[in-house]
VOLUM-982396 format. One record per residue: x, y, z of N, C-alpha, C, O, CB in turn; residue in three letters. Coordinates in steps of 0.05 Angstrom, whole numbers. Glycine has a CB too. Layout:
BEGIN
+--------+--------+--------+--------+---------+--------+--------+--------+--------+--------+--------+--------+--------+---------+--------+---------+
|  neast | nnorth |    nup | caeast | canorth |   caup |  ceast | cnorth |    cup |  oeast | onorth |    oup | cbeast | cbnorth |   cbup | residuo |
+--------+--------+--------+--------+---------+--------+--------+--------+--------+--------+--------+--------+--------+---------+--------+---------+
|      X |      Y |      Z |      X |       Y |      Z |      X |      Y |      Z |      X |      Y |      Z |      X |       Y |      Z |     ALA |
...
+--------+--------+--------+--------+---------+--------+--------+--------+--------+--------+--------+--------+--------+---------+--------+---------+
***
This chain:
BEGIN
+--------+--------+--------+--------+---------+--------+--------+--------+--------+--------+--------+--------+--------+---------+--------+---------+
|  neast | nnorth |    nup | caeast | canorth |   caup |  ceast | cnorth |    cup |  oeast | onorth |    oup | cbeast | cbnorth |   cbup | residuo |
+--------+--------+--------+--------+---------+--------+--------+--------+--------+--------+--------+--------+--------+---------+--------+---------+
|   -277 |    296 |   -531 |   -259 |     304 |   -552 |   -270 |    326 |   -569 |   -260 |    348 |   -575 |   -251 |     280 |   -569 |     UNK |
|   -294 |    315 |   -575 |   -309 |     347 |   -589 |   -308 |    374 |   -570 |   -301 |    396 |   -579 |   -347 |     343 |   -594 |     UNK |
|   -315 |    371 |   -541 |   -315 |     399 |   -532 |   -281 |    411 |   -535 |   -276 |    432 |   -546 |   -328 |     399 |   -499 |     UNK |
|   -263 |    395 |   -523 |   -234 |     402 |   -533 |   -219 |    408 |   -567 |   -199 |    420 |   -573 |   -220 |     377 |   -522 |     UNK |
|   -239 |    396 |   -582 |   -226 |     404 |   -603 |   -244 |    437 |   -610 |   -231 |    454 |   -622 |   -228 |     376 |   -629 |     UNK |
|   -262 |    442 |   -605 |   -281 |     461 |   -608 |   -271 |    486 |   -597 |   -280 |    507 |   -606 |   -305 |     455 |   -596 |     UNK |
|   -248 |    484 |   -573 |   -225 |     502 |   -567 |   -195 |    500 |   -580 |   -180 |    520 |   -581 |   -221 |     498 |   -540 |     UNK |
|   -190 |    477 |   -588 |   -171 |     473 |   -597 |   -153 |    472 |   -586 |   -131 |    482 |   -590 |   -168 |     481 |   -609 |     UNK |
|   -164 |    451 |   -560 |   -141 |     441 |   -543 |   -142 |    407 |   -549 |   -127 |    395 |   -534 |   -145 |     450 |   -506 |     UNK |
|   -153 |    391 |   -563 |   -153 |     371 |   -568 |   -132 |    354 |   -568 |   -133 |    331 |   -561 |   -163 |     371 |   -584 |     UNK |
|   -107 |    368 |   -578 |    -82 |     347 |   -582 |    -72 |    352 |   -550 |    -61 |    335 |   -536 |    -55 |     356 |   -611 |     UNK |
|    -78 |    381 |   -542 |    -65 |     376 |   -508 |    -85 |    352 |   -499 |    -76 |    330 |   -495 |    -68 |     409 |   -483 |     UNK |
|   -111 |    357 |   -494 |   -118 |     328 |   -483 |   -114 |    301 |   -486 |   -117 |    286 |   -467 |   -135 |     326 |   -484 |     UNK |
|   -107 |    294 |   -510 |    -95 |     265 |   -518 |    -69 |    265 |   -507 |    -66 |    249 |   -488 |    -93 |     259 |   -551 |     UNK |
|    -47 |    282 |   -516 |    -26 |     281 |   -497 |    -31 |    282 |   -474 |    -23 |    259 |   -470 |    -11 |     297 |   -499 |     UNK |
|    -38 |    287 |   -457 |    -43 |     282 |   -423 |    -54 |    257 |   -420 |    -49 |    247 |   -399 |    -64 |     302 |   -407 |     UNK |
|    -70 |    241 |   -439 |    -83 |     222 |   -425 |    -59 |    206 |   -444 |    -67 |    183 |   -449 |   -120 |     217 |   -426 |     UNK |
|    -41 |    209 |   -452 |    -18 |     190 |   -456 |      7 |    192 |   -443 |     28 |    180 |   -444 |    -10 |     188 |   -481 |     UNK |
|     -3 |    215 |   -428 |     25 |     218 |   -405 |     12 |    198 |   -385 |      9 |    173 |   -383 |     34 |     255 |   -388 |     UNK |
|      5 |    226 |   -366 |     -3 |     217 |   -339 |    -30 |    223 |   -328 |    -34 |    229 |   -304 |     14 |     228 |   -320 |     UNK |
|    -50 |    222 |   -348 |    -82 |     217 |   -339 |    -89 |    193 |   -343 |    -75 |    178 |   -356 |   -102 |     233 |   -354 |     UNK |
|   -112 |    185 |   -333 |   -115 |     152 |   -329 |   -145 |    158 |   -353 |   -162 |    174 |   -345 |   -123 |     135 |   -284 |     UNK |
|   -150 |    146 |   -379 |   -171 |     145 |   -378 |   -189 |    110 |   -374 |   -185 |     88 |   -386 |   -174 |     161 |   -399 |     UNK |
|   -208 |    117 |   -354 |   -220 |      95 |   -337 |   -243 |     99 |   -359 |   -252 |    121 |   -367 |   -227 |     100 |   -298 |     UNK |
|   -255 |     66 |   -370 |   -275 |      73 |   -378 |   -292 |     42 |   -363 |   -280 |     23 |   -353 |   -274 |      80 |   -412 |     UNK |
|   -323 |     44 |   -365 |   -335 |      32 |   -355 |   -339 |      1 |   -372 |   -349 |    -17 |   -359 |   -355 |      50 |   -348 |     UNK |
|   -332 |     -4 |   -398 |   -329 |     -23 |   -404 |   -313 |    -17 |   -432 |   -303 |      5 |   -435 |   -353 |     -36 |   -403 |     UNK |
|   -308 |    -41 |   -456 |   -304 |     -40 |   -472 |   -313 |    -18 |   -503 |   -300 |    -12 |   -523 |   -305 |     -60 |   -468 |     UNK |
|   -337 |    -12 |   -497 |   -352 |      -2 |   -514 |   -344 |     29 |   -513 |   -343 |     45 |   -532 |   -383 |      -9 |   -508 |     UNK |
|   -338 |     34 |   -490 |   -327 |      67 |   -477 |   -301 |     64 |   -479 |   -288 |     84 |   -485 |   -334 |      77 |   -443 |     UNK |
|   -288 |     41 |   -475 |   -255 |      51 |   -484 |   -254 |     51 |   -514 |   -234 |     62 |   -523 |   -229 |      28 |   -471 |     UNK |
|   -275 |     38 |   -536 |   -267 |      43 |   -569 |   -261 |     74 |   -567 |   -240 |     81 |   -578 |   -297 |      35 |   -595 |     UNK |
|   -275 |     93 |   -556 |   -282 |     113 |   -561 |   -247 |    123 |   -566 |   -234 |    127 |   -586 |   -303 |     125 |   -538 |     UNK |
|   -239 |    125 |   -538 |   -218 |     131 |   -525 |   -193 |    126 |   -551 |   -179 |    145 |   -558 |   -216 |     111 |   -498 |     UNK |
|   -191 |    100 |   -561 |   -163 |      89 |   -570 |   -175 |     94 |   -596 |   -156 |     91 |   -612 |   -151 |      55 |   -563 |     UNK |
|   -197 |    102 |   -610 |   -205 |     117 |   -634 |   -186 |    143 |   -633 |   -177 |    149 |   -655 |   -237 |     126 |   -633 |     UNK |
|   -177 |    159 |   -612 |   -158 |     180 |   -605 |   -128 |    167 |   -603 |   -107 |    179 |   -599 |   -167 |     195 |   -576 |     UNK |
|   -133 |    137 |   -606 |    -94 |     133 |   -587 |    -98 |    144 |   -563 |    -77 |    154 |   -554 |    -60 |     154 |   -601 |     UNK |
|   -113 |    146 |   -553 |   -118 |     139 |   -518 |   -108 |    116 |   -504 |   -126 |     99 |   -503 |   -147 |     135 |   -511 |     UNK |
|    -93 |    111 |   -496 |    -97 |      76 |   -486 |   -113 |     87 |   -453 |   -110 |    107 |   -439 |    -55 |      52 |   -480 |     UNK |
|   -132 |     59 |   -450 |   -142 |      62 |   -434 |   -156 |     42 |   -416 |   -166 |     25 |   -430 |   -151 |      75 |   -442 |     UNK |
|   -163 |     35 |   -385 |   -169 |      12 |   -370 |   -198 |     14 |   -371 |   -211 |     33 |   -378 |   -156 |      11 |   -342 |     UNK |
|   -210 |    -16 |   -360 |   -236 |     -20 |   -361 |   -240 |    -47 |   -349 |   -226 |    -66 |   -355 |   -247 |     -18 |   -390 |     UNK |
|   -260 |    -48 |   -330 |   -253 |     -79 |   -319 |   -271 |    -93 |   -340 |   -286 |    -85 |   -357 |   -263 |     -88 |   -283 |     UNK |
|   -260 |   -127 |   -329 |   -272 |    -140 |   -334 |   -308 |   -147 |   -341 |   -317 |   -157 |   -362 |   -261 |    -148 |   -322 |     UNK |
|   -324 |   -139 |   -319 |   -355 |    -138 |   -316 |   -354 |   -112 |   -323 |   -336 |    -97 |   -313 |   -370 |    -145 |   -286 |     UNK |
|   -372 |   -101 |   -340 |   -383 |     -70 |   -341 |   -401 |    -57 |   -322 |   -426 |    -59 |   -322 |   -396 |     -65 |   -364 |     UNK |
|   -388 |    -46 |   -310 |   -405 |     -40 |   -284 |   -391 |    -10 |   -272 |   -368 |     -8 |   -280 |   -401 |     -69 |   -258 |     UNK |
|   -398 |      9 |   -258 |   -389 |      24 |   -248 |   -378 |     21 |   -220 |   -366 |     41 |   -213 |   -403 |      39 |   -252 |     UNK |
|   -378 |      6 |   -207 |   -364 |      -1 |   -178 |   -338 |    -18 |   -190 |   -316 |    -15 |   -180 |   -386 |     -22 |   -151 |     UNK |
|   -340 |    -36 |   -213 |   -319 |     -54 |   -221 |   -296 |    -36 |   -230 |   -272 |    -40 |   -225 |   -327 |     -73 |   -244 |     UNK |
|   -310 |    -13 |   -246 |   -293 |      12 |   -252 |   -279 |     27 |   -236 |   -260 |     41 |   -241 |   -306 |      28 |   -262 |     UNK |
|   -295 |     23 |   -205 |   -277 |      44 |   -183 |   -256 |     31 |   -176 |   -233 |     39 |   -176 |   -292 |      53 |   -156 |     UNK |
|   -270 |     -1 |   -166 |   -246 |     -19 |   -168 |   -221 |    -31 |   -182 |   -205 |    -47 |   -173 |   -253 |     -32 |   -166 |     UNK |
|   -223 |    -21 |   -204 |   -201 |     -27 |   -226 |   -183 |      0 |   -221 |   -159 |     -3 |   -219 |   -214 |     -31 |   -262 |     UNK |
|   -194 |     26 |   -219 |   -173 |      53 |   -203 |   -161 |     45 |   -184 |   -136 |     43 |   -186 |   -187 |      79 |   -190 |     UNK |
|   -174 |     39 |   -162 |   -168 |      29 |   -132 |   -139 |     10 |   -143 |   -116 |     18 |   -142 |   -200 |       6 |   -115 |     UNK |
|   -144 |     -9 |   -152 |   -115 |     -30 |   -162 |    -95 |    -17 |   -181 |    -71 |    -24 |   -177 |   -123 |     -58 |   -182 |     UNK |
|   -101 |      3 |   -205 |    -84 |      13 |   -216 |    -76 |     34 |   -220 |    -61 |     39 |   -238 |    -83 |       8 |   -229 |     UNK |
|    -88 |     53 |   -202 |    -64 |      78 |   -192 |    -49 |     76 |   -177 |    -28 |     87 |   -185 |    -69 |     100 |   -183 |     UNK |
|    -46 |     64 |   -150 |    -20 |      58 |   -144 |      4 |     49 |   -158 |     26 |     58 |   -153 |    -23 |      45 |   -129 |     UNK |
|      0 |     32 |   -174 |     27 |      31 |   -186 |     32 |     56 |   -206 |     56 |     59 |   -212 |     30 |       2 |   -201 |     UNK |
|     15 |     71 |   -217 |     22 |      86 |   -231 |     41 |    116 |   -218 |     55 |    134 |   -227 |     -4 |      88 |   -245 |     UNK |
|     31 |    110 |   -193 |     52 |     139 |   -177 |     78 |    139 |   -188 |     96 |    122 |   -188 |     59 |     137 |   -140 |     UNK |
|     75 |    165 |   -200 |    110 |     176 |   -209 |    127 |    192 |   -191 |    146 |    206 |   -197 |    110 |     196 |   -235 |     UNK |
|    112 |    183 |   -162 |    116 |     206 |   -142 |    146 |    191 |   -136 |    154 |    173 |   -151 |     88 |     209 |   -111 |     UNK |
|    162 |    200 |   -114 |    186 |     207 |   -100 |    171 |    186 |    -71 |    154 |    191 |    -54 |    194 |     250 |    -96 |     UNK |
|    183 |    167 |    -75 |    177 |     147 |    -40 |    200 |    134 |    -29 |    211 |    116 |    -42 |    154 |     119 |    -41 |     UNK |
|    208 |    145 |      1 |    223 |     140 |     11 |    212 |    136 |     42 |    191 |    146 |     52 |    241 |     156 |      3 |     UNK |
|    231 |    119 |     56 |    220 |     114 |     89 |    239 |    141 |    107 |    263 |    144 |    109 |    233 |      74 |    104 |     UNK |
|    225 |    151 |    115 |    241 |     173 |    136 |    231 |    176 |    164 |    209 |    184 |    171 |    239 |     204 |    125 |     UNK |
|    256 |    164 |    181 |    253 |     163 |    207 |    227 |    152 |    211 |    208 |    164 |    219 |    256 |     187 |    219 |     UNK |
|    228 |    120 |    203 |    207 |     103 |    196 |    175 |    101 |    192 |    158 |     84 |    199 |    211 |      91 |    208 |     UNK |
|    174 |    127 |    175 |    158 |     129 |    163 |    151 |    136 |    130 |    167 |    147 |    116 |    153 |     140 |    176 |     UNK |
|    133 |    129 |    124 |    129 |     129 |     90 |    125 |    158 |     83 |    107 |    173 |     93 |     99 |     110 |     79 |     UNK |
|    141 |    166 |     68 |    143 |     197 |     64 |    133 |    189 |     28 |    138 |    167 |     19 |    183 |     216 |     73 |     UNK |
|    120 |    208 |     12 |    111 |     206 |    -12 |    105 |    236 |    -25 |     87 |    252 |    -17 |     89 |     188 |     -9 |     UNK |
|    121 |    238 |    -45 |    121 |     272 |    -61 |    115 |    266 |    -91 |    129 |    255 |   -108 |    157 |     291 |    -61 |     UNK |
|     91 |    275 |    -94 |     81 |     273 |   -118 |     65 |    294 |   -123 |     44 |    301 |   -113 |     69 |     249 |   -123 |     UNK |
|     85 |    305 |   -148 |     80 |     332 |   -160 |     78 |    352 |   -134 |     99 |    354 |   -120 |     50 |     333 |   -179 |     UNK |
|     53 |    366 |   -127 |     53 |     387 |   -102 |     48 |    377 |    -78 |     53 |    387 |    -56 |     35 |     408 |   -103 |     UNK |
|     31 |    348 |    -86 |     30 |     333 |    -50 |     53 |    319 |    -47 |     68 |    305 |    -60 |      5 |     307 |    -43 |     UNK |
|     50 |    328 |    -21 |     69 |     310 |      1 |     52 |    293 |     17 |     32 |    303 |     28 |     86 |     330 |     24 |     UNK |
|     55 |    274 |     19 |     38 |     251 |     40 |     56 |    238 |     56 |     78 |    232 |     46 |     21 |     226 |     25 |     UNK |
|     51 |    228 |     94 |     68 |     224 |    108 |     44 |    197 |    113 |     20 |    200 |    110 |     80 |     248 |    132 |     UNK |
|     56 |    172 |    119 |     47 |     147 |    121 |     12 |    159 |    101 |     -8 |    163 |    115 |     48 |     133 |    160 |     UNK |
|     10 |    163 |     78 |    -17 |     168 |     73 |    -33 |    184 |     76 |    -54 |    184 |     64 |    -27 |     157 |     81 |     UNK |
|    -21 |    208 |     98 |    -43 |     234 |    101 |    -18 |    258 |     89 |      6 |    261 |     92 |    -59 |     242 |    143 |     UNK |
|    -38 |    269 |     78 |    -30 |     285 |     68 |    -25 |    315 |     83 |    -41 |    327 |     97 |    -43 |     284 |     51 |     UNK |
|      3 |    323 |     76 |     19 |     352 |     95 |     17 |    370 |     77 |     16 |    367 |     53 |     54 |     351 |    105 |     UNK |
|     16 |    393 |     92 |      8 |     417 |     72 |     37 |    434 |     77 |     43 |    444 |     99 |    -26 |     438 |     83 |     UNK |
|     49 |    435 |     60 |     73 |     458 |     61 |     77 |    480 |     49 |     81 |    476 |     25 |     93 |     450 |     57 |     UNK |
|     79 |    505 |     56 |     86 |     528 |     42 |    110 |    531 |     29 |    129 |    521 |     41 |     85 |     546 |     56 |     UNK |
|    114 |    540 |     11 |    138 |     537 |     -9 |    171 |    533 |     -7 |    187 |    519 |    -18 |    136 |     557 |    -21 |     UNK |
|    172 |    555 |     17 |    202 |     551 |     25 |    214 |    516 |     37 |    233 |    502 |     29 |    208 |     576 |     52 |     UNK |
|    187 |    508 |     64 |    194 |     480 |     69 |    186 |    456 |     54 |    185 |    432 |     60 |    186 |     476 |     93 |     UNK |
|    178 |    470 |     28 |    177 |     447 |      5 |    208 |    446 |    -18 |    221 |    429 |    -29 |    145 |     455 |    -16 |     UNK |
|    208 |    472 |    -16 |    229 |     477 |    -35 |    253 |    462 |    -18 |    272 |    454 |    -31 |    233 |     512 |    -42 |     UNK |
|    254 |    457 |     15 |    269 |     442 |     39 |    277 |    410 |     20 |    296 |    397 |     12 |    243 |     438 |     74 |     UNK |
|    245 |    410 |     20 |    239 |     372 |     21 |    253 |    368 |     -5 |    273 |    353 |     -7 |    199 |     356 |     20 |     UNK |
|    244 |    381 |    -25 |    254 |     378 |    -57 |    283 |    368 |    -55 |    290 |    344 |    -57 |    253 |     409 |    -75 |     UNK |
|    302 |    394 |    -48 |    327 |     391 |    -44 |    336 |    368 |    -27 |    354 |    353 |    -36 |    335 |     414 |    -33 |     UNK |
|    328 |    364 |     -9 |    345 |     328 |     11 |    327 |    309 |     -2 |    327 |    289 |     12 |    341 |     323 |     57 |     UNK |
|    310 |    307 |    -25 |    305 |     286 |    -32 |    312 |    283 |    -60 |    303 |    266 |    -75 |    282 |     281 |    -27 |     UNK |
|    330 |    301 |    -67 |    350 |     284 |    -96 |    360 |    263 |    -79 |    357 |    239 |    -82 |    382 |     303 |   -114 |     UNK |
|    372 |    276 |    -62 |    398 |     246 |    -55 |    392 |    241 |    -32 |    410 |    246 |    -15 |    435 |     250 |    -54 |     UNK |
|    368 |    230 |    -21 |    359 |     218 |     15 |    392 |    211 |     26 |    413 |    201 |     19 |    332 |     176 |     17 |     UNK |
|    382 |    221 |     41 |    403 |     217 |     66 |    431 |    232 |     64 |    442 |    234 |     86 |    411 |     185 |     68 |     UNK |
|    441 |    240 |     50 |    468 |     261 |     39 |    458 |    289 |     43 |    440 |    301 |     32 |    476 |     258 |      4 |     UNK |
|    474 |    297 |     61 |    483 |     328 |     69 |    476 |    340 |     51 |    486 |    334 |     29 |    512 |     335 |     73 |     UNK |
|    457 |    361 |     50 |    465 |     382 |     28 |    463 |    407 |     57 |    451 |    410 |     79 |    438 |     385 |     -9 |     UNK |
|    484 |    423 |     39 |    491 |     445 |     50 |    482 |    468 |     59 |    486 |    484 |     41 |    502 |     451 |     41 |     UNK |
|    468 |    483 |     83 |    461 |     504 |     88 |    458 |    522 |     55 |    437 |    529 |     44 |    481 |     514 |    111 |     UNK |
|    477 |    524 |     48 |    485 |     541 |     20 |    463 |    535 |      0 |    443 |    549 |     -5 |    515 |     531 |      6 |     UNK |
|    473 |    506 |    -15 |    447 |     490 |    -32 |    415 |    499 |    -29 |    399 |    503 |    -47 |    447 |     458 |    -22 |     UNK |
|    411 |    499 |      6 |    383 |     502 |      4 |    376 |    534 |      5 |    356 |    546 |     -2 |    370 |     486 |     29 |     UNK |
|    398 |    541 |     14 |    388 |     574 |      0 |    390 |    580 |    -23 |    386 |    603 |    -30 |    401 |     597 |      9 |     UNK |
|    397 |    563 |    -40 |    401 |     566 |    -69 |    369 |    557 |    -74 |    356 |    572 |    -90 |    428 |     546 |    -84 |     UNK |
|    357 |    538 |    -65 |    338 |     514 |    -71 |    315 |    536 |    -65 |    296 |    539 |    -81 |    340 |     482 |    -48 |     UNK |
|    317 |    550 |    -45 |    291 |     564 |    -24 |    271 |    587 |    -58 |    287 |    601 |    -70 |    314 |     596 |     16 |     UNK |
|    258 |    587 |    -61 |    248 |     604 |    -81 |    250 |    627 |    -82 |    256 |    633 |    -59 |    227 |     602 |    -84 |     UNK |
|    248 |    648 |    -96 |    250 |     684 |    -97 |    239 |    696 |    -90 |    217 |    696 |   -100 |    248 |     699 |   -115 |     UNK |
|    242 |    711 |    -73 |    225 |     727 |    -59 |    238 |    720 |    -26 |    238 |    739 |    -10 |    191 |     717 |    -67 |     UNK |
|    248 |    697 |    -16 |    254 |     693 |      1 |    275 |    704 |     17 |    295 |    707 |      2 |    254 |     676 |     -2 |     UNK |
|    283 |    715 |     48 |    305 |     725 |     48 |    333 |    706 |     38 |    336 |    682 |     33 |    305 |     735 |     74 |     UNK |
|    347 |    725 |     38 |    374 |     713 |     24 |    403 |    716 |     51 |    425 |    726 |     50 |    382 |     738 |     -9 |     UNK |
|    389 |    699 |     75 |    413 |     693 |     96 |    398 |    660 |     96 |    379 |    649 |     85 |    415 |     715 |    134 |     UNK |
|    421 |    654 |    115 |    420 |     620 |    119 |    380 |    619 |    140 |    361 |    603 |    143 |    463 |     604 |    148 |     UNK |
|    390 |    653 |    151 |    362 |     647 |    176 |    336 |    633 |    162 |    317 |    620 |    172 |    347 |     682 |    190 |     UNK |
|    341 |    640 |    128 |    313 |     637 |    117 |    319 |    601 |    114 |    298 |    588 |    119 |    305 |     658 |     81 |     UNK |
|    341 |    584 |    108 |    340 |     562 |    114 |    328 |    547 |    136 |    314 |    527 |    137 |    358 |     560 |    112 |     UNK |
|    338 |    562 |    156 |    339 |     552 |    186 |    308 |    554 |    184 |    302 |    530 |    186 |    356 |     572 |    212 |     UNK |
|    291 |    566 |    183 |    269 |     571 |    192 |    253 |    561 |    177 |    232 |    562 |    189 |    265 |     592 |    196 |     UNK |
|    251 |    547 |    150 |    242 |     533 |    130 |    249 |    502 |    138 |    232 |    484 |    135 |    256 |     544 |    103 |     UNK |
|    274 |    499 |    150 |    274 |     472 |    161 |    262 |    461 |    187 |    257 |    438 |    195 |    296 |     467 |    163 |     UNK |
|    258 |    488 |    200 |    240 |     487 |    226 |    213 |    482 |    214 |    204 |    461 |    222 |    241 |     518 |    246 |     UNK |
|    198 |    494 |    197 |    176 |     493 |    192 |    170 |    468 |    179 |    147 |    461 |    180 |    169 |     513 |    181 |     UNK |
|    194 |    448 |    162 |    193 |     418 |    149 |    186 |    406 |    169 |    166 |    392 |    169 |    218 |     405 |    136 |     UNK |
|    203 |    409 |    192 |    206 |     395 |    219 |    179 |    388 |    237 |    172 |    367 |    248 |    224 |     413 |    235 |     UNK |
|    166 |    411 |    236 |    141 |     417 |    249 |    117 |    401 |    229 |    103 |    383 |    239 |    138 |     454 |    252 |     UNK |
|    114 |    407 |    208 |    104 |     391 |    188 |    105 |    353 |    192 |     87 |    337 |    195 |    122 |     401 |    164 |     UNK |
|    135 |    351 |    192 |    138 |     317 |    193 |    148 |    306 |    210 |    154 |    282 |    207 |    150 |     305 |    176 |     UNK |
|    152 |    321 |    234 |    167 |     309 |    253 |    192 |    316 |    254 |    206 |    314 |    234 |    165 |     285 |    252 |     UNK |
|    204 |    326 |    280 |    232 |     332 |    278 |    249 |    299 |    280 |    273 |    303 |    281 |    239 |     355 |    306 |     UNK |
|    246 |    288 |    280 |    263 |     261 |    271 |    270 |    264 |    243 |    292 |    254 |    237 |    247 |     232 |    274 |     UNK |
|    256 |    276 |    223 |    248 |     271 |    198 |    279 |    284 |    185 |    296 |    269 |    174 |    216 |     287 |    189 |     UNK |
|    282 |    314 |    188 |    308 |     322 |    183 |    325 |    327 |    195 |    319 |    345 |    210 |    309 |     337 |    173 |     UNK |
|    360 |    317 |    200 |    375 |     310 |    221 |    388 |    346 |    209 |    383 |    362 |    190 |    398 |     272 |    221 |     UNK |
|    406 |    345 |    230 |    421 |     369 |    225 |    442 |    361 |    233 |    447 |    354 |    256 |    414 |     394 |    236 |     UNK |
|    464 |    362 |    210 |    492 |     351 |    206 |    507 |    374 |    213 |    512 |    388 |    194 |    500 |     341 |    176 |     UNK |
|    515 |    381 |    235 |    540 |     403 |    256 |    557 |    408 |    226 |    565 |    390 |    211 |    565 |     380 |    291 |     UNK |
|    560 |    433 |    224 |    576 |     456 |    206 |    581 |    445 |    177 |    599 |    453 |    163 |    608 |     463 |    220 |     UNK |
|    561 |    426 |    169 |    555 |     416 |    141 |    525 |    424 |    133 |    526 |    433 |    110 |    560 |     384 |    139 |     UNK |
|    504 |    424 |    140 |    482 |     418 |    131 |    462 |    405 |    144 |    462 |    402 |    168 |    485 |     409 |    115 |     UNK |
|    435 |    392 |    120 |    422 |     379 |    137 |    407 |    352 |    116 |    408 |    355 |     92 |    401 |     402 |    153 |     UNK |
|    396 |    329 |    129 |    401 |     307 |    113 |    373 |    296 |    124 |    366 |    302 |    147 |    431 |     288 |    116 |     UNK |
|    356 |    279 |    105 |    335 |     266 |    112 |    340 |    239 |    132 |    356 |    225 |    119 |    322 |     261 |     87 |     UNK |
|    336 |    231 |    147 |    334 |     211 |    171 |    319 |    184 |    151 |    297 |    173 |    153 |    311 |     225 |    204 |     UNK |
|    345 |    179 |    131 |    329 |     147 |    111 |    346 |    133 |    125 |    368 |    138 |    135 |    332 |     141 |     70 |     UNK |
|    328 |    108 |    126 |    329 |      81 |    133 |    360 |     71 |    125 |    370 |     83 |    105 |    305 |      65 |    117 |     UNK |
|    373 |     55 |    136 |    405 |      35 |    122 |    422 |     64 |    116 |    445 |     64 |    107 |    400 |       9 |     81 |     UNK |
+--------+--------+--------+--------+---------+--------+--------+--------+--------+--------+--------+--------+--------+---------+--------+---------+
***
């Protein structure tokens, strides 16, 4: 907190670790520190540093604010810039992310050739080809099961029911 306030980013760091930073401390004595700021913050039970890895290990998963859905039965997961497919992580260049973004407001509902050229970022060409070829490249990424192509409507993520 001293080196951050010494820039005078201090209140951004407290805000982040009351959004979405975890602060992990190794016991009780290290989290006073923390909630001296209004930090809230975890710490296991035993003070120990493996108990500490293990208390992350149990409570970041639930903390994902990511986007999880099953597609073409698999665990698809978008959080913030990663994309992860059952767990490993896919690397996508912008246009076939800007793809995934768009059919995952509404899994499984058509959106329109149109929409995703609206969706595709600047700089990109401005015909449907730049769709087409952004969904080829999603495809190649996650599997062509992953995005169906709905005949003279669009194209829709392959979710489960």
């Amino acid at each position: 907190m001293e080196a951050a306030g010494s820039t005078g980013r201090r209140d951004d760091v407290v805000s982040a670790f009351q959004a979405d930073v975890v602060a992990a401390c190794v016991g009780p004595v290290t989290a006073a520190a923390f909630e001296m700021w209004g930090v809230p913050s975890i710490y296991p039970d035993r003070s120990r540093l493996a108990a500490m890895v293990k208390q992350l290990e149990l409570e970041l998963p639930s903390r994902a604010a990511g986007t999880t859905v099953e597609v073409a039965g698999h665990l698809l997961l978008l959080h913030g810039d990663d994309v992860l497919l059952d767990g490993a992580e896919v690397k996508l260049s912008p246009a076939p992310y800007a793809v995934l973004q768009a059919l995952l407001v509404n899994p499984g509902n058509v959106v329109s050739r149109r929409d995703l050229l609206a969706a595709l970022p600047s700089g990109t060409a401005g015909t449907e080809h730049a769709v087409e070829m952004a969904v080829a490249r999603l495809r190649a990424a996650l599997g062509t099961r992953c995005v169906q192509t709905v005949v003279k409507r669009g194209y829709r993520l392959a979710v489960a029911g």
